[in-house]
MDTraj code that builds the backbone (N, CA, C; nanometers):
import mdtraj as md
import numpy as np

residues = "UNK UNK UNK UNK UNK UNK UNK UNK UNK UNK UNK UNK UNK UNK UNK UNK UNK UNK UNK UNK UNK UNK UNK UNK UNK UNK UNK UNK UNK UNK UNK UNK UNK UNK UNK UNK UNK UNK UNK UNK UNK UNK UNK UNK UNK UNK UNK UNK UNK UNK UNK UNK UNK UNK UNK UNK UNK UNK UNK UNK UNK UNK UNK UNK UNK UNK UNK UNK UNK UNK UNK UNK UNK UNK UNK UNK UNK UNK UNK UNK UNK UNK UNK UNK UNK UNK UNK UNK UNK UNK UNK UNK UNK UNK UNK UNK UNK UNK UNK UNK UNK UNK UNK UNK UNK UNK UNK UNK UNK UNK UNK UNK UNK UNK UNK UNK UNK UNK UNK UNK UNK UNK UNK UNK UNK UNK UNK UNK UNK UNK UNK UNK UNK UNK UNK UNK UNK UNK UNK UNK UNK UNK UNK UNK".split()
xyz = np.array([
    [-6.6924, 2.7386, 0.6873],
    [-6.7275, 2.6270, 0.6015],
    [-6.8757, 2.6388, 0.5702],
    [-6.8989, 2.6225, 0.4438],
    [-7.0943, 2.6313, 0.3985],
    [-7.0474, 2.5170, 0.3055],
    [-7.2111, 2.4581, 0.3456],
    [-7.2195, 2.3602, 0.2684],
    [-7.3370, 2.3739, 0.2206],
    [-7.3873, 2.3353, 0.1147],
    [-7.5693, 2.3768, -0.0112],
    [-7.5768, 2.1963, 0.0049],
    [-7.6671, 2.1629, 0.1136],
    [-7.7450, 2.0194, 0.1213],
    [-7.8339, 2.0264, 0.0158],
    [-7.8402, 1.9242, -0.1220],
    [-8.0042, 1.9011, -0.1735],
    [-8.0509, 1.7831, -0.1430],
    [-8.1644, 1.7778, -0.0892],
    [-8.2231, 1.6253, -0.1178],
    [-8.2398, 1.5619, -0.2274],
    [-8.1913, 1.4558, -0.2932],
    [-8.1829, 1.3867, -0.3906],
    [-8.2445, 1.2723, -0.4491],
    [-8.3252, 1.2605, -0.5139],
    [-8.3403, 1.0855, -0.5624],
    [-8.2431, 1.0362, -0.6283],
    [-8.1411, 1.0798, -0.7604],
    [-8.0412, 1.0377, -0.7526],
    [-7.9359, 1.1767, -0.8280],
    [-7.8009, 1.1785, -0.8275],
    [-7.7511, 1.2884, -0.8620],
    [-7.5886, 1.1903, -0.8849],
    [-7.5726, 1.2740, -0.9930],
    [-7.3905, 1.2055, -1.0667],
    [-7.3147, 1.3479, -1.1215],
    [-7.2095, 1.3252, -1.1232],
    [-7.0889, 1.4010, -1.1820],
    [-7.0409, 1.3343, -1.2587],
    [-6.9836, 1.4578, -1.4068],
    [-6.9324, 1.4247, -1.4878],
    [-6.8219, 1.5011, -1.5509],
    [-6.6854, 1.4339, -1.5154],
    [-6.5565, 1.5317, -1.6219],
    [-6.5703, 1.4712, -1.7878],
    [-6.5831, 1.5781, -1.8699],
    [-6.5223, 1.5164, -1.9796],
    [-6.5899, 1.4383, -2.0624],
    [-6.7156, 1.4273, -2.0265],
    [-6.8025, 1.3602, -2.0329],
    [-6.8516, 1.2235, -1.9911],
    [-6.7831, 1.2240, -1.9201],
    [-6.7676, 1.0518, -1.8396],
    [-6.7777, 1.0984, -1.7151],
    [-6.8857, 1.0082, -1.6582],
    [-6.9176, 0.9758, -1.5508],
    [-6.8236, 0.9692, -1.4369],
    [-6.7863, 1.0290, -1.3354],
    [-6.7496, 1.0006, -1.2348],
    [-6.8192, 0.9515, -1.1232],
    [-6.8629, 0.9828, -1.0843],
    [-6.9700, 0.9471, -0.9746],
    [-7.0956, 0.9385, -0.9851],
    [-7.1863, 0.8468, -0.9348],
    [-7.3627, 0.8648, -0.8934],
    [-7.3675, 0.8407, -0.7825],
    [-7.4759, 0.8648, -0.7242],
    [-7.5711, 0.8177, -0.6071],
    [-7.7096, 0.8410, -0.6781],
    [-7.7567, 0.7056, -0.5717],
    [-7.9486, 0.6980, -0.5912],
    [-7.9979, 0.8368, -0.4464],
    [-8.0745, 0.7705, -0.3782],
    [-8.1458, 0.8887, -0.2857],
    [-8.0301, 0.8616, -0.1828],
    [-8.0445, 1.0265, -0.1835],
    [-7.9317, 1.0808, -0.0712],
    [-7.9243, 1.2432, -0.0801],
    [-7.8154, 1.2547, -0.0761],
    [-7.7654, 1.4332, -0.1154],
    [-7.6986, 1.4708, -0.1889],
    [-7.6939, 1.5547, -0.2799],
    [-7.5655, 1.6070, -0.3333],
    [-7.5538, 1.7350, -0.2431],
    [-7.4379, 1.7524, -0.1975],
    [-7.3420, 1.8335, -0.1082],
    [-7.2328, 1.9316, -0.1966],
    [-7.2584, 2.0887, -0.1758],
    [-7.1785, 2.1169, -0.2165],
    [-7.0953, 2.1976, -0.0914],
    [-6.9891, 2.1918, -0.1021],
    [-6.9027, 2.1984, 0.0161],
    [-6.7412, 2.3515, -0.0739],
    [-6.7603, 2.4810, 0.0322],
    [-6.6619, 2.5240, 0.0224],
    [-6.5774, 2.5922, 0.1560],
    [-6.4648, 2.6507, 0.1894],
    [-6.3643, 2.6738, 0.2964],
    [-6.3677, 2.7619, 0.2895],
    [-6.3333, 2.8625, 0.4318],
    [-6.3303, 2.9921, 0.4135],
    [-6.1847, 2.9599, 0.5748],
    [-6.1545, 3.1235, 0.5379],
    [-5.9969, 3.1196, 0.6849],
    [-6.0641, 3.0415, 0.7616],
    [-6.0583, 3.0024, 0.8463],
    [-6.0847, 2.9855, 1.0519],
    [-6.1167, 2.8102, 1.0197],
    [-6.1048, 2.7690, 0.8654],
    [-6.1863, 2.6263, 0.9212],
    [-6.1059, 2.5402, 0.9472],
    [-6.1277, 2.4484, 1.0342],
    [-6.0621, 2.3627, 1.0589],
    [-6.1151, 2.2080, 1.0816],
    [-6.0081, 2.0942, 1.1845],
    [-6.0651, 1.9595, 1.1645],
    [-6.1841, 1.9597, 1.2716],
    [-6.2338, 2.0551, 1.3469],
    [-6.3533, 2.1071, 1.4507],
    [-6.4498, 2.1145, 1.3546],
    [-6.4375, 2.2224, 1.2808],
    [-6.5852, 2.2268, 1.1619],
    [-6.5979, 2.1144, 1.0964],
    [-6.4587, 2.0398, 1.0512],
    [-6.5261, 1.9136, 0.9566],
    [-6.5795, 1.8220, 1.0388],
    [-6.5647, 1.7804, 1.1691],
    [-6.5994, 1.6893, 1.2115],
    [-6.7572, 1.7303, 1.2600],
    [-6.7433, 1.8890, 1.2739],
    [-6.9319, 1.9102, 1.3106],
    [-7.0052, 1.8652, 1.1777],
    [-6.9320, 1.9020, 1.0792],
    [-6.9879, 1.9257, 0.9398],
    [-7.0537, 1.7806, 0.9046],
    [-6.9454, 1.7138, 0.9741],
    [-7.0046, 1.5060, 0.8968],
    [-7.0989, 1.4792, 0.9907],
    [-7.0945, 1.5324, 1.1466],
    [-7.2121, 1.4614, 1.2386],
    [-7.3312, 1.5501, 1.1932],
    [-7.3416, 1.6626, 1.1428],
    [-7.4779, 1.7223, 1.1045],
    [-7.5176, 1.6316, 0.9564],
    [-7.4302, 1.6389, 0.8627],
    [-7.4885, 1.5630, 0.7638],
    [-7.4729, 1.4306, 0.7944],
    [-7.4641, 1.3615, 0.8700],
    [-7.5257, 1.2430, 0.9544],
    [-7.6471, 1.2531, 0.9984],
    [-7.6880, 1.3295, 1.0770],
    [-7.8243, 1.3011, 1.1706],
    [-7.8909, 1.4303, 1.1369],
    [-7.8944, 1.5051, 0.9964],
    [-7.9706, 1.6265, 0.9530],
    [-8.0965, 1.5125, 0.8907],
    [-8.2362, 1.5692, 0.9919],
    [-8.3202, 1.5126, 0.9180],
    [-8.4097, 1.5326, 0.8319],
    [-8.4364, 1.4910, 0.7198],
    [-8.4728, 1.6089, 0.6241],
    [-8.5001, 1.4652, 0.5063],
    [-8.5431, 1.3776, 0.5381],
    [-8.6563, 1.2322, 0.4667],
    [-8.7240, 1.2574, 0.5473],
    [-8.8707, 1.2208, 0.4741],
    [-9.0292, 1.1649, 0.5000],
    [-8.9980, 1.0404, 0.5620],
    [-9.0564, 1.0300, 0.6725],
    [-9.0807, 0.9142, 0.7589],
    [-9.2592, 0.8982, 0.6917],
    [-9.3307, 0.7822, 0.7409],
    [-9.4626, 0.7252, 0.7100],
    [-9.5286, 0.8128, 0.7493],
    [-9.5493, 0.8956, 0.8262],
    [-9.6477, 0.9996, 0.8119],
    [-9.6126, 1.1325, 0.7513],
    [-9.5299, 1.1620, 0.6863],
    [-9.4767, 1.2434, 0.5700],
    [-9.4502, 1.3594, 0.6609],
    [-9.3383, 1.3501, 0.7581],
    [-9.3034, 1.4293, 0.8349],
    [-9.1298, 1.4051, 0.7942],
    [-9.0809, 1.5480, 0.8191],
    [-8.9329, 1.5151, 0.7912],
    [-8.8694, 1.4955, 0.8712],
    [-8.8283, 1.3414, 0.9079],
    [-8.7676, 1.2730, 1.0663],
    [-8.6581, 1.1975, 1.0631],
    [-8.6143, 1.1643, 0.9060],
    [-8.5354, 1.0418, 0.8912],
    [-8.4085, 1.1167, 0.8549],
    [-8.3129, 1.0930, 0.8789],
    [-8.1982, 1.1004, 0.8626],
    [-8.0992, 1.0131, 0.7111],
    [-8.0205, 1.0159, 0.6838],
    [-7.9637, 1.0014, 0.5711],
    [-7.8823, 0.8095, 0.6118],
    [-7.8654, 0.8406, 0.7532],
    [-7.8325, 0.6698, 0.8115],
    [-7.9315, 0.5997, 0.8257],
    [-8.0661, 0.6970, 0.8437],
    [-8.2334, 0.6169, 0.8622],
    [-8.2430, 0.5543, 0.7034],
    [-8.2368, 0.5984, 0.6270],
    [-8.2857, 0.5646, 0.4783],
    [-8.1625, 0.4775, 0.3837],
    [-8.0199, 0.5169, 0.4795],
    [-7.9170, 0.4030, 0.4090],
    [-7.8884, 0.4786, 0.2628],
    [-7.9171, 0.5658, 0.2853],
    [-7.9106, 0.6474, 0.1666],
    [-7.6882, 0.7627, 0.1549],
    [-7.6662, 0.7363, 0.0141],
    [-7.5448, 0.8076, -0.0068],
    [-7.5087, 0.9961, -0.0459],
    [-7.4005, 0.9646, -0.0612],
    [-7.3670, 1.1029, -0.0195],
    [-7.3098, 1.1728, -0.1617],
    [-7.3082, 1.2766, -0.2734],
    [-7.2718, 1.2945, -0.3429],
    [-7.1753, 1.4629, -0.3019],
    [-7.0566, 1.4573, -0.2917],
    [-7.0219, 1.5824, -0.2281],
    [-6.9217, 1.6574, -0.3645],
    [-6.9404, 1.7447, -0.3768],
    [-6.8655, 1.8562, -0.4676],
    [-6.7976, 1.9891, -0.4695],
    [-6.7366, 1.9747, -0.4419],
    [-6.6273, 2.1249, -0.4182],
    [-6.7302, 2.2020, -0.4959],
    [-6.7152, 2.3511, -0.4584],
    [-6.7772, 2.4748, -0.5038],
    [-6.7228, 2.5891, -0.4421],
    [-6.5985, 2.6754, -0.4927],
    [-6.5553, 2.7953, -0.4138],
    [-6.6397, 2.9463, -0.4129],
    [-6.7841, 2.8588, -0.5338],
    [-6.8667, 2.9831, -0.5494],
    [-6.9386, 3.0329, -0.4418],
    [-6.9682, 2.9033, -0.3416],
    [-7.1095, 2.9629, -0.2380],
    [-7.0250, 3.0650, -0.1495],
    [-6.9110, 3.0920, -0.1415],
    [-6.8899, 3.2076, -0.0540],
    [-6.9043, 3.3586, -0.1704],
    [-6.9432, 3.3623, -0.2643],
    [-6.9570, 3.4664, -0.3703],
    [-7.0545, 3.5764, -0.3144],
    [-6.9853, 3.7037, -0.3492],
    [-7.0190, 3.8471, -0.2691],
    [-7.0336, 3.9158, -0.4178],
    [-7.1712, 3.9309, -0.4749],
    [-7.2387, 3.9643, -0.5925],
    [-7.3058, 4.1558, -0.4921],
    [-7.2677, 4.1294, -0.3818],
    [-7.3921, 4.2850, -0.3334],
    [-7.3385, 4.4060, -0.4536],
    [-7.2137, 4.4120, -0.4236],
    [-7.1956, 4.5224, -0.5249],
    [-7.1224, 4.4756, -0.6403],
    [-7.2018, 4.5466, -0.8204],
    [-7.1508, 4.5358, -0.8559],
    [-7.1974, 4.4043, -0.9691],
    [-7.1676, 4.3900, -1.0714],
    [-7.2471, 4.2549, -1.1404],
    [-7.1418, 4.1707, -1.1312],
    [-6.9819, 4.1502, -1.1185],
    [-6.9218, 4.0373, -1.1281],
    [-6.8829, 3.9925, -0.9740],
    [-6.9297, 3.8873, -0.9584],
    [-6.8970, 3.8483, -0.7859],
    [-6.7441, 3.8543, -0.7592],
    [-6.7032, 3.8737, -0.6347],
    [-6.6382, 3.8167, -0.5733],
    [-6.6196, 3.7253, -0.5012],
    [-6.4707, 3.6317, -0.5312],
    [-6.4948, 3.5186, -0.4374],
    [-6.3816, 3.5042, -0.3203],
    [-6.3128, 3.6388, -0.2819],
    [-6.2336, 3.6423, -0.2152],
    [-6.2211, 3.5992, -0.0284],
    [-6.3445, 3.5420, -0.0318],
    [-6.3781, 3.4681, 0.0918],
    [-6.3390, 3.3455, 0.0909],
    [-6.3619, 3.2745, -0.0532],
    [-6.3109, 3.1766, -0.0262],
    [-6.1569, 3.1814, 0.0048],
    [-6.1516, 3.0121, 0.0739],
    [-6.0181, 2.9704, 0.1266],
    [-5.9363, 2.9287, -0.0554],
    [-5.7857, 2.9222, -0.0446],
    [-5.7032, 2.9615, -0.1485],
    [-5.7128, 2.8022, -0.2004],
    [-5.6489, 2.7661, -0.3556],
    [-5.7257, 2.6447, -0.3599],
    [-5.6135, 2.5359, -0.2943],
    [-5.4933, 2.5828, -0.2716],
    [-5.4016, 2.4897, -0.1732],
    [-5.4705, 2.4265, -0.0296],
    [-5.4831, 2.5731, 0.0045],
    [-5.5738, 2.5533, 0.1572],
    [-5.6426, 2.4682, 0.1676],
    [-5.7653, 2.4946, 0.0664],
    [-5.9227, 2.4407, 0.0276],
    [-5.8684, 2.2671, 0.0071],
    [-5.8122, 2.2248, -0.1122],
    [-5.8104, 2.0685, -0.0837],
    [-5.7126, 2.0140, -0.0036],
    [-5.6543, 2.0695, 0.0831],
    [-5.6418, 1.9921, 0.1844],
    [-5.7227, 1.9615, 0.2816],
    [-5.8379, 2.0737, 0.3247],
    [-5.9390, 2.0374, 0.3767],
    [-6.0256, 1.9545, 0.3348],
    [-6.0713, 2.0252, 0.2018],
    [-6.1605, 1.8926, 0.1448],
    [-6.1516, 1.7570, 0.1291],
    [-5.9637, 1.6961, 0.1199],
    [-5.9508, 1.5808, 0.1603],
    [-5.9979, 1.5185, 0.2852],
    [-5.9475, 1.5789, 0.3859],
    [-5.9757, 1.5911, 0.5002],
    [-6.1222, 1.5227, 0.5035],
    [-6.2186, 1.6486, 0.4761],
    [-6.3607, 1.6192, 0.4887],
    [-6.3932, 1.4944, 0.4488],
    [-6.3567, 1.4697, 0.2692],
    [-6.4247, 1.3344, 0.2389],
    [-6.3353, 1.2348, 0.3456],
    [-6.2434, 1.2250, 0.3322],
    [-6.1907, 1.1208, 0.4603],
    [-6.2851, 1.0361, 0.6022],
    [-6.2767, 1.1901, 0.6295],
    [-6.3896, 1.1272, 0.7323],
    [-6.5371, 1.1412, 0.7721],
    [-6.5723, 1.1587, 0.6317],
    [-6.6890, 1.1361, 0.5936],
    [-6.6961, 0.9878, 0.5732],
    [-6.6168, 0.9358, 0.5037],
    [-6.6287, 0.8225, 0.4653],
    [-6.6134, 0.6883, 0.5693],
    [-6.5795, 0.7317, 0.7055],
    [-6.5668, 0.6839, 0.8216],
    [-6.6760, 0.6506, 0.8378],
    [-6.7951, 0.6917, 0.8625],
    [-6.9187, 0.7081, 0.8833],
    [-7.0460, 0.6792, 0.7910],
    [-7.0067, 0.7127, 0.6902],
    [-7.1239, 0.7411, 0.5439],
    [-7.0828, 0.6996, 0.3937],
    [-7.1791, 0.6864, 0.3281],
    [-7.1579, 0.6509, 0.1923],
    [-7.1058, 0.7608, 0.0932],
    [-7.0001, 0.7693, 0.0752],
    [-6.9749, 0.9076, -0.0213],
    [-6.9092, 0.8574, -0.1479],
    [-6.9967, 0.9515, -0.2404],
    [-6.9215, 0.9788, -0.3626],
    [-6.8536, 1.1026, -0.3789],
    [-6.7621, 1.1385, -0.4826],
    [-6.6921, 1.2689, -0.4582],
    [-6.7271, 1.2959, -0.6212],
    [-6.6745, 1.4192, -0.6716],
    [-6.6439, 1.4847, -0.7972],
    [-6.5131, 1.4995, -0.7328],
    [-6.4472, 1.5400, -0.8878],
    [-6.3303, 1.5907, -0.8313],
    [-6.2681, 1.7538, -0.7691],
    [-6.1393, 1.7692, -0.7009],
    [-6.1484, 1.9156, -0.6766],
    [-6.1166, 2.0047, -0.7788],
    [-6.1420, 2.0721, -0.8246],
    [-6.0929, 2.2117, -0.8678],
    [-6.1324, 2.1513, -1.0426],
    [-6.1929, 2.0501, -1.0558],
    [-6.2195, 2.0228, -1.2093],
    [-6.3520, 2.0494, -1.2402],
    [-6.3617, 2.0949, -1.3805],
    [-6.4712, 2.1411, -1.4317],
    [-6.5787, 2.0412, -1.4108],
    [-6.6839, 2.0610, -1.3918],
    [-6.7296, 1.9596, -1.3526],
    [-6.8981, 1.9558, -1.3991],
    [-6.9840, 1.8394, -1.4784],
    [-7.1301, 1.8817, -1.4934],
    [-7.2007, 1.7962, -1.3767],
    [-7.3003, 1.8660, -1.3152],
    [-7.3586, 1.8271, -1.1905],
    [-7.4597, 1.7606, -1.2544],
    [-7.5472, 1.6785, -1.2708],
    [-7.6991, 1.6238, -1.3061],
    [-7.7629, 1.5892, -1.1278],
    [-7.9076, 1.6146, -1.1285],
    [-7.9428, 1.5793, -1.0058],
    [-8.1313, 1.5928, -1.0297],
    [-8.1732, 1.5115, -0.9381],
    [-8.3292, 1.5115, -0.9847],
    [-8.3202, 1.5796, -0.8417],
    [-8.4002, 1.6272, -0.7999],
    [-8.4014, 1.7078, -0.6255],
    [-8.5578, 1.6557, -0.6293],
    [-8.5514, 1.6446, -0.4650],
    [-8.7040, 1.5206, -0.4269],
    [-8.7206, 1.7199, -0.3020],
    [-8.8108, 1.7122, -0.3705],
    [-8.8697, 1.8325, -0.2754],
    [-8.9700, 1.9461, -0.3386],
    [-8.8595, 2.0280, -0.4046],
    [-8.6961, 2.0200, -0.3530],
    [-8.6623, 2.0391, -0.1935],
    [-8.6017, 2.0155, -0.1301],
    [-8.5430, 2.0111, 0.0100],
    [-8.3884, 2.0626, -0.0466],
    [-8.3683, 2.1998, -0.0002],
    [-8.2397, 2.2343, -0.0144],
    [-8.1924, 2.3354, 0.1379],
    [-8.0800, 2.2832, 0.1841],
    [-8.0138, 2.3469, 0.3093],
    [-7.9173, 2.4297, 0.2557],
    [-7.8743, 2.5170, 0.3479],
    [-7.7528, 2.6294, 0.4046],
    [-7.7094, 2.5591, 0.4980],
    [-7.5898, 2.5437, 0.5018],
    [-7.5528, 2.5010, 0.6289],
    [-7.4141, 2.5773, 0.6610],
    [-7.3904, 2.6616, 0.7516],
    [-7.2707, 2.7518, 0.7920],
    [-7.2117, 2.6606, 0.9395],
    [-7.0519, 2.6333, 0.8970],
    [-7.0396, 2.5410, 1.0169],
    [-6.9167, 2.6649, 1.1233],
])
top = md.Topology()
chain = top.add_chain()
for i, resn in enumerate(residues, 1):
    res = top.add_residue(resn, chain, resSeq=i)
    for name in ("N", "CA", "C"):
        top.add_atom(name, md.element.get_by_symbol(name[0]), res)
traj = md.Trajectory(xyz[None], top)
């Protein structure tokens, strides 16, 4: 499981040209599956983007957490971040998990994400335009 954390002031999805989702400051999350993952990685996956700290606290140190600031969650399927470009100019994305596999997990994930945290979603497997202002930028890797 990889997930691409950005820090956000605010970030929305759009099918079609209509709005699906916003958030103000928080993250947009892009989230994809690979074999081996399971409800172990998602549940590491929501307590790290829980208590990953990565806001300015008052002395402009990065200490605050995403529950410190009350701040939401913008999460988006992407089967690209597992893409294997080394050889060759057209990537492969044969790492990723298949897209049956993939949203059942990803249900999964937002599920119980939402136990815990403020989430917005895009949808899965739809075309989708990302908008996002990035406060940093502050952008993570995260391999679970």
């Amino acid at each position: 499981m990889r997930l691409l954390i950005e820090r956000v002031k605010e970030a929305s999805c759009k099918i079609d040209n209509i709005v699906k989702s916003s958030i103000s400051k928080g993250f947009l999350t892009y989230v994809c599956f690979e074999e081996g993952d399971d409800i172990n990685k998602i549940n590491k996956a929501v307590y790290k983007l829980s208590k990953l700290r990565i806001f300015e606290d008052d002395n402009h140190k990065m200490n605050l957490s995403i529950e410190d600031i009350n701040g939401e969650i913008l999460i988006i399927s992407s089967f690209s971040l597992y893409a294997d470009a080394l050889s060759g100019n057209r990537p492969s994305f044969s790492r990723s998990l298949t897209y049956n596999k993939s949203i059942e997990l990803y249900n999964l994930f937002i599920e119980n994400a939402k136990k815990i945290l403020k989430i917005k979603t895009g949808e899965f497997g739809a075309d989708m335009e990302i908008s996002a202002i990035n406060d940093g930028p502050v952008s993570i890797i995260l391999d679970i």
